[in-house]
N, C-alpha and C positions, 0 to 999 in steps of 0.2 A: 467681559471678564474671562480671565485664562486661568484657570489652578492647575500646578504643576504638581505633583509628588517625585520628588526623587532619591531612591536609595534608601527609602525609610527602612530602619532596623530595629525590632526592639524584644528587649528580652525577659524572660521571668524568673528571676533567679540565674539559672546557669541555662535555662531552656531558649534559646532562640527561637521563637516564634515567627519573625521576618527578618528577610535574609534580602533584602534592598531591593523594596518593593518603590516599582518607578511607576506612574502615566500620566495623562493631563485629560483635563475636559473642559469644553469653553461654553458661556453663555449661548443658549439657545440651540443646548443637543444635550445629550443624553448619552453617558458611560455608562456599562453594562459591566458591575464589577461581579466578576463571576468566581465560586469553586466551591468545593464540597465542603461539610462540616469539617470545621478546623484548620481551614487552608490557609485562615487569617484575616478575613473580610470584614468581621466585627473588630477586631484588634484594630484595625488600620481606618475605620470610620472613627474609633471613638481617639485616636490618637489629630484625627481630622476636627474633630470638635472638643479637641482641648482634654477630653477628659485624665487621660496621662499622657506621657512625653514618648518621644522616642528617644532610643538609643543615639541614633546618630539619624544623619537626613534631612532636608530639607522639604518646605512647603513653602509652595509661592501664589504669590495673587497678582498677574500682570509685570512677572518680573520680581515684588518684591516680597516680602518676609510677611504671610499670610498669619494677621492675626483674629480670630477666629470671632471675638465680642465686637468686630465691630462690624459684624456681620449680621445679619436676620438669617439662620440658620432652620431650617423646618424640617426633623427629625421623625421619620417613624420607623421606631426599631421593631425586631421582629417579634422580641417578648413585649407585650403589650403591656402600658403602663399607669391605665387611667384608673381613677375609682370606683370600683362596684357600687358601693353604698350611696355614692352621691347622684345627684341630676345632671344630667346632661352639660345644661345650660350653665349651673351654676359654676361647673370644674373647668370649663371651657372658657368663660369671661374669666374664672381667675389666673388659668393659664395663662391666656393672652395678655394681663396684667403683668405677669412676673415677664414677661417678655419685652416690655415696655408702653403697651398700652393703655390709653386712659380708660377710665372706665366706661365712657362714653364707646370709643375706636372699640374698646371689646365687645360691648353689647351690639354692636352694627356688625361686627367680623363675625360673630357668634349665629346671629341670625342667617346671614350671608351664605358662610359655611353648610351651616344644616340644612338651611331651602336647598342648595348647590347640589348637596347629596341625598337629597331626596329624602331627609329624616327629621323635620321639623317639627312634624305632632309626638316626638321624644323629647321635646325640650325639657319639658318637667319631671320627664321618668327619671325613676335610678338604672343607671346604666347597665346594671347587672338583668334589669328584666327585657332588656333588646336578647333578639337575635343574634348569633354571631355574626352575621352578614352585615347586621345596622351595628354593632359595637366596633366592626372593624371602619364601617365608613364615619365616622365616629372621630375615629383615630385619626383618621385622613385629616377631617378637619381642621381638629387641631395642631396638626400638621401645619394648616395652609392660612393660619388664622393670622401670622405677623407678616402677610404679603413676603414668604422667604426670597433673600436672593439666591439661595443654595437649599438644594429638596433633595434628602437623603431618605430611598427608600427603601427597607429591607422586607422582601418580601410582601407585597403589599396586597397579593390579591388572595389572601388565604384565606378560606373559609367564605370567598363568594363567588355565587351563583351565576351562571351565565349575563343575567339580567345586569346584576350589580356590578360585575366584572365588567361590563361596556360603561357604566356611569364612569368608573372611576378610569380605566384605558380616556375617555374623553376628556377628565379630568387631566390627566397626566400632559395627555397632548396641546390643552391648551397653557399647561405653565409651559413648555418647553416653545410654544411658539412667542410666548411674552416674554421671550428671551431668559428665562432662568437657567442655572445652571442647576440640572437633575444626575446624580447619583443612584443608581437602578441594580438592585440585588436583589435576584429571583431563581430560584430553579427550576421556573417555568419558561424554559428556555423559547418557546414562542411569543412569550411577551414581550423579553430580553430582543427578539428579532424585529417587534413591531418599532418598537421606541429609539433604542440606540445607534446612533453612527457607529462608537467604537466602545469596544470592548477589553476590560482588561482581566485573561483567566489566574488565578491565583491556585497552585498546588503545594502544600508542606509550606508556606511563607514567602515561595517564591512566584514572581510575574511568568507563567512559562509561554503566554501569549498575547499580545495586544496589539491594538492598533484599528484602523478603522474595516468594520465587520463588511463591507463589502468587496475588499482587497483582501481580508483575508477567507472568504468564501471563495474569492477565484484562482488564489493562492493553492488551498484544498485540492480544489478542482482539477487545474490545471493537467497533470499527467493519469484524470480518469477519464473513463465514456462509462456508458451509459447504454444496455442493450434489453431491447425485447426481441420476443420470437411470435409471432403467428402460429407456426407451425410446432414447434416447440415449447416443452414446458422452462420455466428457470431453469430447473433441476438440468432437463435433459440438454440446455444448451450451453451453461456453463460444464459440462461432461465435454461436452464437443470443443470447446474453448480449451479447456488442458488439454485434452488429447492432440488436438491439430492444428492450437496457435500458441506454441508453450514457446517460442521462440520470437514471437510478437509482443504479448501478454503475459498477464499474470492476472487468473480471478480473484477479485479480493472479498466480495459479496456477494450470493445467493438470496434475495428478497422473494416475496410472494407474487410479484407481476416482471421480477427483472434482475438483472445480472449487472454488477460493480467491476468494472475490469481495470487491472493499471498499466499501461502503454511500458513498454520497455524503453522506445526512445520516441522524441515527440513524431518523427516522418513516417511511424509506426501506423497511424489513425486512416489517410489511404489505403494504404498496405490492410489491413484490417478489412474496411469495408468491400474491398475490392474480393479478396479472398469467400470471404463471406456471399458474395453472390453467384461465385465462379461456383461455390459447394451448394448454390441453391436454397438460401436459408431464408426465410419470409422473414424481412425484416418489417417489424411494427415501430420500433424507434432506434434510431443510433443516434445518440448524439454527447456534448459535453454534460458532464455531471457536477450538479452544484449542491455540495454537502449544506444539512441541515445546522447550526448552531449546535443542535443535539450529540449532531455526530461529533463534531469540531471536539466540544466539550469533553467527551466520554475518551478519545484520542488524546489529549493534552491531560483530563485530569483525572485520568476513569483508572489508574494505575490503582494498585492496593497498597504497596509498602509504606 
C-alpha cells in the first residue's frame, strides 16, 4: 500500500490551520510526521481518519481515493482515551468489538495483546490503579488489537521507562516489518531516527521539510566538517578558525568536545586541512558532519513567529 496526501488544506473559521500539506508513506516503513504544538500534526491525522474533512486536497491509497472504513485503522492519540473506572480486559474486548470483532477474535486479541506487553496480571484491574507506564502500554494494545493495516502513533512513549521503552521500540519494529503502514509522531527526536525512512516536518500548517531522512541528513551535511583539536580547546580553536580561515570558512558551532564549521565553496575542505597542519594543529578529528534529527528539527521548525 502507498498513501499519498496532497495539498490538504483546511480551515477553522477564517483561521487556516493548513496551507497544503503534501507526503506519502508506503506499507512496511514508517513516516516521521514531525513539528511543534500547533504546527498542525493532529489536524491532519484526524482529517486522515475521517474525523472532519478538508478544505480542499486529496488522499490516495495506491493511486485511488483513500476511503478510510474500509480500512483497520489502529489509533493512539496523545490524549489518552480509555476508562479509568473499568477493567482492563473488559474495555478492550469491547473496543475490539466496536471495531469488528467477534467476541470470540476479541477475547484471543485481548489476551494476545496484554501477554505482548507484558501486562497480563492487569486483566482484571481498573485501569486507573496501573502505573502510568502499564496504562500507556495498555493503550498500545488497543491499539494493535484489530491486526491494523494503518498504525497511527502520537507520541507513544511518554511516561515509559527505559525497560518499557525497548518492549514497545520492539513492538513498533515488528509491525513495520509485517509490512504495516506506521505513522510516527514524537518529539523524541531519537526515536523518530530509530524507526522512520522519511520524514515529514510540519511549521504553522505548512510541510517546510520532507522526504527520506537519510538524504536529508546528508543534505544537511553536505557543506559542513567536523573538527577537534588535541592541542586545543573548542573555544580556543574555533578563535583560530575566524581569525585565520575567515576566507575558507565560517564557524557555525562551538560544542563541548568540537567545532561546526561551514566550507565557503566545496574545493574549500583540502584547502582547510592542509592549512591546518602547515599552522601545526593536532588534529584529533576532521571530517564530514552528519546533523542529528534534533538539529534538522530546531533549523526547519525551532523559529518563534
Amino acid at each position: 500500500m502507498k498513501l499519498e496526501v496532497n495539498e490538504l488544506k483546511k480551515s477553522f473559521g477564517e483561521v487556516e490551520v493548513l496551507h497544503g500539506v503534501s507526503f506519502s508513506v508506503e506499507s512496511g516503513s514508517a513516516l516521521g510526521l514531525l513539528g511543534r504544538n500547533g504546527a498542525g500534526k493532529t489536524t491532519t491525522i484526524r482529517i486522515l481518519m475521517d474525523v472532519f474533512k478538508a478544505n480542499s486536497g486529496t488522499i490516495s491509497m495506491d493511486g485511488k481515493p483513500f476511503i478510510p472504513k474500509e480500512y483497520q485503522i489502529g489509533y493512539l492519540p496523545e490524549e489518552r482515551g480509555l476508562y479509568p473506572k473499568k477493567t482492563v480486559g473488559e474495555q478492550l474486548i469491547y473496543l475490539a468489538m466496536l471495531r469488528g470483532l467477534s467476541a470470540k477474535k476479541a477475547k484471543e486479541q485481548t489476551k494476545k495483546w496484554l501477554e505482548r506487553m507484558g501486562v497480563s496480571e492487569y486483566e482484571n484491574r481498573k485501569l486507573e490503579t496501573l502505573s502510568k507506564g502499564n496504562q500507556q502500554k495498555v493503550q498500545l494494545a488497543q491499539t494493535l488489537l484489530c491486526d491494523p493495516d494503518i498504525v497511527i502513533l502520537d507520541e507513544p512513549f511518554s511516561g515509559l521507562d527505559p525497560v518499557n521503552a525497548q518492549i514497545l521500540k520492539d513492538v513498533i519494529k515488528e509491525q513495520i516489518q509485517a509490512g504495516k503502514l506506521v505513522i510516527f509522531s514524537s518529539h523524541q527526536m531519537s526515536y523518530v531516527e530509530e524507526f522512520c525512512e522519511k520524514i515529514a516536518i510540519l511549521n504553522h500548517g505548512d510541510v517546510v521539510l520532507g522526504g527520506n531522512l537519510r538524504d536529508i541528513k546528508r543534505d544537511f551535511g553536505r557543506d559542513r566538517l567536523v573538527l577537534s583539536s588535541l592541542g586545543e580547546t573548542p573555544e580556543e580553536l574555533a578563535e583560530m578558525l575566524k581569525n585565520e580561515f575567515s576566507d575558507l570558512l565560517d564557524v557555525e558551532k562551538v560544542q563541548k568536545d568540537r567545532v561546526i564549521i561551514r566550507k565557503k565553496a566545496e574545493e574549500n575542505k583540502p584547502l582547510i586541512m592542509q592549512r591546518l597542519l602547515e599552522q601545526g594543529v593536532d588534529l584529533e578529528f576532521f571530517g564530514l558532519y552528519e546533523p542529528s534529527l534534533n538539529d534538522i528539527f530546531v533549523e526547519r521548525a525551532g523559529d518563534e513567529a
